[in-house]
N, C-alpha and C positions, 0 to 999 in steps of 0.2 A: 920907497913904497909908502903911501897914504895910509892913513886908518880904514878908511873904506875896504883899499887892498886886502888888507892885515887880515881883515875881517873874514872876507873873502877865502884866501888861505887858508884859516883857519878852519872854517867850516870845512870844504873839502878835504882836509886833511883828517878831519873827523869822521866823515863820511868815508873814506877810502878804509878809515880803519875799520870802522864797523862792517864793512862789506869783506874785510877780511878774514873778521872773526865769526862772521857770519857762513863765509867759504871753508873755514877751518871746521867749524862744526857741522855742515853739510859733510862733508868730507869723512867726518868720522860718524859722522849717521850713516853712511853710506859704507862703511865696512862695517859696519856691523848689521846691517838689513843683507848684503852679498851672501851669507849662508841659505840665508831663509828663502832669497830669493832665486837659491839654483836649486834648491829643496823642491820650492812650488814649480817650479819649472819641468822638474823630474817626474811628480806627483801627476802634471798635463799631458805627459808625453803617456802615462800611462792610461791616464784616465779616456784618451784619443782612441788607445786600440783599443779600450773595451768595449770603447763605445761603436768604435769597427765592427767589432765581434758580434755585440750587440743585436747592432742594425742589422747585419745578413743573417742571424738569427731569426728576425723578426720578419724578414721579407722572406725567409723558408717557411716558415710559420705559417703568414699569411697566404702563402701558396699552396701550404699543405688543407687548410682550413677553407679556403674554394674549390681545391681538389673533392673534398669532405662533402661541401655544400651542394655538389652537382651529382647527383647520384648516376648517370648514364657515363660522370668522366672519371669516375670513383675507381681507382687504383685498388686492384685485390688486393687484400692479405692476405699471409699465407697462415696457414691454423695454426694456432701454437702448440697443440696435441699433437701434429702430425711430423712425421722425419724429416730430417733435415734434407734429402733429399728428392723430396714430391713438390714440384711446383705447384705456386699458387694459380688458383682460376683464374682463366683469360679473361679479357675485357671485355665484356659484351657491349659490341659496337655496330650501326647501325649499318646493313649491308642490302643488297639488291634482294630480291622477291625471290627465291632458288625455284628454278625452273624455264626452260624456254620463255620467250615472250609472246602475246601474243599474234594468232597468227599464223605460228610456225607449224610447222608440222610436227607431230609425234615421236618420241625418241623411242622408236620399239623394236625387239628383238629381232633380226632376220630371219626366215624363213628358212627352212632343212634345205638344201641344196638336193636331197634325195629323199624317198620314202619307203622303207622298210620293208612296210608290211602293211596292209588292208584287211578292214574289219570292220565289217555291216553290224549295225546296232540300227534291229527295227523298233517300229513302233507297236504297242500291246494292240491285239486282237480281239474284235465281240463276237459271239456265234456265229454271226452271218461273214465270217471273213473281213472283215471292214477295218481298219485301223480306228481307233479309239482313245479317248482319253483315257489317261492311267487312273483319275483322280473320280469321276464321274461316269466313265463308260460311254460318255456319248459321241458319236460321230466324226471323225474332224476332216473339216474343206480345207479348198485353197492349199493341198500337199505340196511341199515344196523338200530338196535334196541340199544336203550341207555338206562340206567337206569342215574337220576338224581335226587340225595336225597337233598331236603331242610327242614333245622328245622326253621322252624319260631312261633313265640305265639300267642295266641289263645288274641283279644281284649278283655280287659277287661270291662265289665258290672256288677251294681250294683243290685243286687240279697235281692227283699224281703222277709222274711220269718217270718210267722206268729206262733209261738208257743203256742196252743190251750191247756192248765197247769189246774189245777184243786188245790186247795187250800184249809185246812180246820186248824181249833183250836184242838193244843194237851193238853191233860188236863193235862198229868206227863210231859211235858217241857216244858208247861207255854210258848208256842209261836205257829204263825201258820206256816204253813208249806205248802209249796207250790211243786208243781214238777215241775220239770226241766229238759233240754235235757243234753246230753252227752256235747254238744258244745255250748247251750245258756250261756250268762252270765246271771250272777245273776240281777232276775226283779228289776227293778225301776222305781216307779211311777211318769210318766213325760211323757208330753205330744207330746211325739214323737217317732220316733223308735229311739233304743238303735244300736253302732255299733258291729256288727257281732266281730268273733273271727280273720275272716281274713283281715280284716279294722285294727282291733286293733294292729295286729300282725305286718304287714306293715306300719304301723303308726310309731311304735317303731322302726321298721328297718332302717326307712326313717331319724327320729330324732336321734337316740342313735347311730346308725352304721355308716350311712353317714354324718350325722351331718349338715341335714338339718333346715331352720329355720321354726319356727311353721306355718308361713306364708306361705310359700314354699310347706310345708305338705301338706296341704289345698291345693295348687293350682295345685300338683300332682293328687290328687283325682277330682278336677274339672275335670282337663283334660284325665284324660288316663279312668276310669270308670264313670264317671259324679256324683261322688258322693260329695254334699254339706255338711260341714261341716268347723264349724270355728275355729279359732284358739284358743280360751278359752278350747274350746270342747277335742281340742286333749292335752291343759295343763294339766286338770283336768284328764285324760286319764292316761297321763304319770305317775300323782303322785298315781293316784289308783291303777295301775296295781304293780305302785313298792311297793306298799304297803302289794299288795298278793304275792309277791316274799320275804316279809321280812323272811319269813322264810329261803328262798336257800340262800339268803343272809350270814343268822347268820351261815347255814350248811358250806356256801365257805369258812369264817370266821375259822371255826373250822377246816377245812384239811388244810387251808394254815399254823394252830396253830402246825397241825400235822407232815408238811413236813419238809425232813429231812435238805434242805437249801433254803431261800429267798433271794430277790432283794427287797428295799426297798429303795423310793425316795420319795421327795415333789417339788412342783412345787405352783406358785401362783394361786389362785383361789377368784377373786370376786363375793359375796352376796351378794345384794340387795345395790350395789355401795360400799360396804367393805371390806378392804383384807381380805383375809382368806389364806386358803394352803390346796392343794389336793394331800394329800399322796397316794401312788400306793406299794404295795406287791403282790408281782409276784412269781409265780413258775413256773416252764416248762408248767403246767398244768394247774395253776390255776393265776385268778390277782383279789388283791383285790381293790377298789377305795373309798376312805373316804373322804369330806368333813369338812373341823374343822377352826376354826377359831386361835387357836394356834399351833406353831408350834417347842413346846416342847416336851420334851420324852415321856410326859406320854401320847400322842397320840400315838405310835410305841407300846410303850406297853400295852396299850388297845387296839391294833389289834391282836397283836401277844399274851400276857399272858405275867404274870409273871412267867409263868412253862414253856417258849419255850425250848425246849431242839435243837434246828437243829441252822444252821449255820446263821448268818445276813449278806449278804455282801451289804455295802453301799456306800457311799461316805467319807470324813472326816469329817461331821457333827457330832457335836459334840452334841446332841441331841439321836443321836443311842447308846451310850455311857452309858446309863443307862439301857438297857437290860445285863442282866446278863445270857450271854451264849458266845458260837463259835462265833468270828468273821470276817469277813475276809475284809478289805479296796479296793475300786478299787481301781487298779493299772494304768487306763487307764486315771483318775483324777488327778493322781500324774504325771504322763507324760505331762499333758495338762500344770500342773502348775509348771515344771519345765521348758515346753519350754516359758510360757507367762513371767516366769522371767526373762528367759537370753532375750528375746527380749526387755525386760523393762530397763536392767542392761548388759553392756557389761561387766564389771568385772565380772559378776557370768558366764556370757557366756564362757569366758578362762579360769573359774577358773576348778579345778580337780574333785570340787564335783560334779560340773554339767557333766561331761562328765561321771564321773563311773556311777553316778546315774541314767544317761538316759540308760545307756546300759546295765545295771544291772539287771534293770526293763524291760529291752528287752528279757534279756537272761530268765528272769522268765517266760515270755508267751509262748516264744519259747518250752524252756524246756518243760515245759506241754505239749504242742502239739505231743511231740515226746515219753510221757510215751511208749504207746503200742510199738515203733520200739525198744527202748531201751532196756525193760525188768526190772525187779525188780531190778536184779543186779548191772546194769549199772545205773540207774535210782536213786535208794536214794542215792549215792558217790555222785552225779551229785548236787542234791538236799540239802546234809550236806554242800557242799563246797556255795555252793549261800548263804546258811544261815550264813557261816562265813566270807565271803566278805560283807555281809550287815553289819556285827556285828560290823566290821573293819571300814566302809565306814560310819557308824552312832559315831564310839566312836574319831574319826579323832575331831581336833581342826581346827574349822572353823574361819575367820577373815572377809571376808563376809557376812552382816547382810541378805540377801537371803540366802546366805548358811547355815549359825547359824539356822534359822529359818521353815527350810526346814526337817533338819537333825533331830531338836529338838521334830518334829512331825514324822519322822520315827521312831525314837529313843520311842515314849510313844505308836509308835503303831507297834514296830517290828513284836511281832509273829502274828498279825493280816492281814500284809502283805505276811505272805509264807503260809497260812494257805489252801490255794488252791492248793499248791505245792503234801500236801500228803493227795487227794482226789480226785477220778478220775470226778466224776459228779461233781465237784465245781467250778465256773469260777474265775477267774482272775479278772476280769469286772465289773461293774454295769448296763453294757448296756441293761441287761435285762430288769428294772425297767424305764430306759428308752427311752426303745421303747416302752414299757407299756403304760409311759404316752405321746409319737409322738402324739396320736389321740387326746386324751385333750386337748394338746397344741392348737393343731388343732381348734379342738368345740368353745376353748377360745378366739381364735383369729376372728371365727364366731359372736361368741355371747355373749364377753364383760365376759362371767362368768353367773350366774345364779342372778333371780330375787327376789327368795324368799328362808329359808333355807330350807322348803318343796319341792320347785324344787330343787335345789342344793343334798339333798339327795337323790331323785327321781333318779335325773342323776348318784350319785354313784353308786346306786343299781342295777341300765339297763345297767349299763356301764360294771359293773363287771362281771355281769351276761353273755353278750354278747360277752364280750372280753374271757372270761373262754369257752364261746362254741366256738369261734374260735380258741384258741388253741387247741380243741380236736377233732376238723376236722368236728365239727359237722353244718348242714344247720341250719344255722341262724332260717328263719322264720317258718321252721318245727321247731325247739327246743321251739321259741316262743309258738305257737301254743300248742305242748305239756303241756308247764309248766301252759299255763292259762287254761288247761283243766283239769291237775291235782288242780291246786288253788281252782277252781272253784268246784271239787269233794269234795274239802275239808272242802266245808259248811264255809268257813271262812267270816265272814259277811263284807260286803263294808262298805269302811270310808264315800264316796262319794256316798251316793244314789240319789242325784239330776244328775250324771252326764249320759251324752248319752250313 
């Protein structure tokens, strides 16, 4: 090896060292920067989600502050003085002109079918015989003849009637036996007169239909026919009479058993200052009303049977869940409860479940609406393909714990959800059941609930009774009337014999 070489060697053997010592101290700069830098690393991951948090913060914010800016899109508030249970004012939103359009004809009252009575109303007289003005006396031409029809009612006045009956002891039924008219109620001895059939009937109208208070009752009849009575009079009333309707009762009972689909809801109902629950089953035709202090399944299926064979459409309560038949979910529940969550959650609001799902459930109502234009043909394709964008939309992996949780209750009640799809009479809805129970609501907010579980039943039985003749077009206090004439044919003996 030359000097040149030597030289050569040399140097690289220089250089390899320094890059060694160079490597050695990189080396140990680098463990000891490794804390700091899984520190910063930790300190990122967090400062990420605040800034997550942040952001949808800020885009709620910004949404709420144009909601703010548009006063016609301005979201009520509700008063902060006021209870917790009084909704806030609706939205005043911009709607059609209220009234026919132009053009049309007149929406006016019908004309009497019949007329009563006739009554000349002349015109004032001057000396010489002559019709005349009332105001001035002078002459009037041009006489012409009007007919002018008014319906108005006859005052009401309280009507006694004495029923002069005849009575004797039967010796093969061991009871006596008294007569009776068509339309007396059954005798009770009691030191005053009993109320007629059409007191009673408008008693019931008064309380059950308008949902007036017993006090109220009472001071209806002071005023409009002067007739006295108290408000014990007309409790004792209410429970008797529902007492001879138990039969139509048990009969409502059994066709609602019989129909081919029902609406069924519960709602809160207090007893004698106790929770309870007033369940409602409804049909086009019929509704029934039950009072119970639980509000578990085995009340649904002691209205309905354990033999229903027709359709249950309900809510997502999971109490319905134990009849064993057809059923079908609202779908106007699951809308409600997918918008209350993206307003609760802006991730679920952006996220994809919420958007297929709201319109998904749009496309199902729609589609119904449009069987008849579609035709059979066009109509199930329509219908198989909803059923596999559900299939698709429930079996998707959710990361969103609204979405997980949402999905995971379409997913246990798929077919229960389309099952409206392929039947023409079957709704979508549950709103039947609750408009069923609007009135209750109503009564409830009157009068707190019921006092005793013998009113409290009373009320189901009138209730149902009454709500069923209004669905069938039928006059309220003629069907009253009717049914306490048939009770009363029916020799059924009263629970309440002290009562008026």
């Amino acid at each position: 090896m030359d000097g040149r070489e030597l030289k050569q060697y040399e140097r690289w053997k220089e250089e390899v060292q320094n890059l060694r010592a160079e490597n050695q101290h990189l080396r140990l700069e680098l463990m000891a920067c490794r804390p700091a830098l899984y520190r910063a690393d930790v300190k990122i991951d967090r400062l990420e989600q605040r800034l997550a948090k942040v952001t949808a913060r800020n885009a709620q914010l910004e949404q709420r502050v144009k909601e703010l800016s548009t006063p016609s899109k301005q979201t009520p508030q509700p008063n902060p003085r006021a209870a917790a249970f009084v909704k806030p004012p609706g939205v005043k939103r911009r709607g059609k002109k209220p009234g026919r359009k132009k053009g049309h004809p007149a929406a006016l009252r019908p004309m009497p079918d019949h007329i009563d009575a006739h009554q000349e109303v002349p015109l004032p007289k001057d000396p010489q015989d002559r019709e005349s003005c009332p105001h001035c006396s002078a002459c009037l031409l041009d006489l012409e003849d009007h007919e002018r029809v008014v319906e108005d009612i006859i005052p009401a006045k309280v009507v006694v009637r004495c029923y002069h009956t005849r009575s004797g002891w039967c010796p093969c039924c061991r009871k006596q036996v008294e007569s009776r008219a068509l339309e007396q109620p059954p005798a009770a001895n009691i030191p005053h007169g009993q109320l007629g059939i059409n007191a009673l009937a408008t008693a019931m109208l008064l309380r059950i239909v308008h949902r007036l208070p017993f006090r109220q009752v009472t001071q209806v009849f002071a005023n409009l026919p002067g007739l006295s009575v108290s408000p014990g009079a007309i409790t004792k009333q209410v429970q008797r009479i529902a007492d001879w309707f138990d039969d139509d009762y048990q009969k409502l009972m059994i066709q609602l058993r019989c129909a081919p689909h029902v609406y069924a809801d519960e709602t809160g109902w207090r007893t004698n200052g106790r929770n309870g629950y007033l369940w409602s089953v409804s049909s086009p035709t019929h509704t029934l009303f039950h009072v119970d202090k639980s509000r578990s399944g085995r009340v649904i299926r002691k209205l309905l049977g354990k033999a229903f064979g027709g359709t249950l459409v309900s809510d997502f309560y999971s109490a319905y869940s134990i009849m064993d038949c057809k059923k079908q979910k609202c779908l106007a529940h699951l809308l409600r409860e997918l918008t209350e969550s993206a307003e609760k959650s802006p991730a679920f609001a952006a996220g994809a479940f919420f958007i297929k799902s709201k319109r998904l459930v749009k496309e199902m109502l729609l589609l119904k609406g449009q069987w008849d234009k579609l035709g059979e043909e066009r109509y199930v394709p329509r219908v198989r393909r909803i059923e596999k964008r559900l299939e698709q939309l429930i079996a998707a992996e959710n990361i969103e714990p609204n979405a997980k949780r949402i999905a995971r209750r379409m997913r246990r009640h798929q077919k229960e959800l389309t099952a409206f799809l392929w039947e023409k009479d079957l709704d979508g809805t549950n709103n039947a059941a609750e408009r069923a129970l609007r009135p209750a609501v109503v009564a409830r907010k009157i009068s707190g609930g019921s006092r005793s579980k013998n009113g409290a039943e009373a009320w189901a039985t009138l209730s149902s009774l009454m709500r069923t003749a209004s669905q069938q077009n039928r006059n309220l206090l003629e069907t009253l009337k009717a049914m306490l004439t048939a009770a009363w044919a029916s020799d059924k003996p009263p629970t309440m014999s002290d009562g008026p």
